[in-house]
N, C-alpha and C positions, 0 to 999 in steps of 0.2 A: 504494500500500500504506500504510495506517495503521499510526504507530507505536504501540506498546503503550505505555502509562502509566510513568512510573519512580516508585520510592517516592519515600518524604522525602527518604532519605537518597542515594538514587541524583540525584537531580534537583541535591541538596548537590554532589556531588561532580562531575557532568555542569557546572556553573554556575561552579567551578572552574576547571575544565578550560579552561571557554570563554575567562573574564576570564585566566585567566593566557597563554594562546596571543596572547592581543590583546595581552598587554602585554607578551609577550617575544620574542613569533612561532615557538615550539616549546613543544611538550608537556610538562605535569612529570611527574619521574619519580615511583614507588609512595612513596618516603618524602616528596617534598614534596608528594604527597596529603593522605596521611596529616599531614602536619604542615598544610595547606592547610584540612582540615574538624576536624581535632580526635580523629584516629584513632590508634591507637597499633601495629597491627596491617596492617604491608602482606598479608599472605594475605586481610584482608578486603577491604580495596581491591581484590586479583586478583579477588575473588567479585564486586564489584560490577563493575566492568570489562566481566568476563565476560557478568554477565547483561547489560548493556548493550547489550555487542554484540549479544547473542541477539535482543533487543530491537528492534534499528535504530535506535539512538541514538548507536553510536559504530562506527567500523569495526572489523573484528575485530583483536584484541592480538595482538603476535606477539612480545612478549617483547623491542623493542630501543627505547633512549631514543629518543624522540620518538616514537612509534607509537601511542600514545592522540591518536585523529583521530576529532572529533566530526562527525557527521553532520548538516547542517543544512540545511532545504526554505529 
């Protein structure tokens, strides 16, 4: 299955997600996203998450620290 494209800003925050897992070995949570890409706004961090997952780029969110789990071939 091919994954669908992520915006700019999705692909921002997926790149994230990665480098900080490597460097700390667990997931950040919605404010050190947002402090992470430059957002001020975790409800839009949840939107992009969201789409993500819909996506197949990250597994789906379930709301608990460490649970943003990128998906990677």
């Amino acid at each position: 299955m091919e994954k669908i494209p992520l915006t700019k800003r999705e692909q921002q925050i997926f790149d994230y997600v990665l480098c900080y897992r490597m460097e700390k070995q667990y997931s950040p949570n919605m404010r050190e996203i947002c402090a992470g890409v430059g957002l001020n706004s975790t409800s839009c961090i949840h939107k992009y998450i969201y789409s993500m997952a819909e996506k197949g780029w990250l597994l789906p969110y379930c709301g608990r620290a460490g649970s943003i789990v990128p998906i990677q071939d």
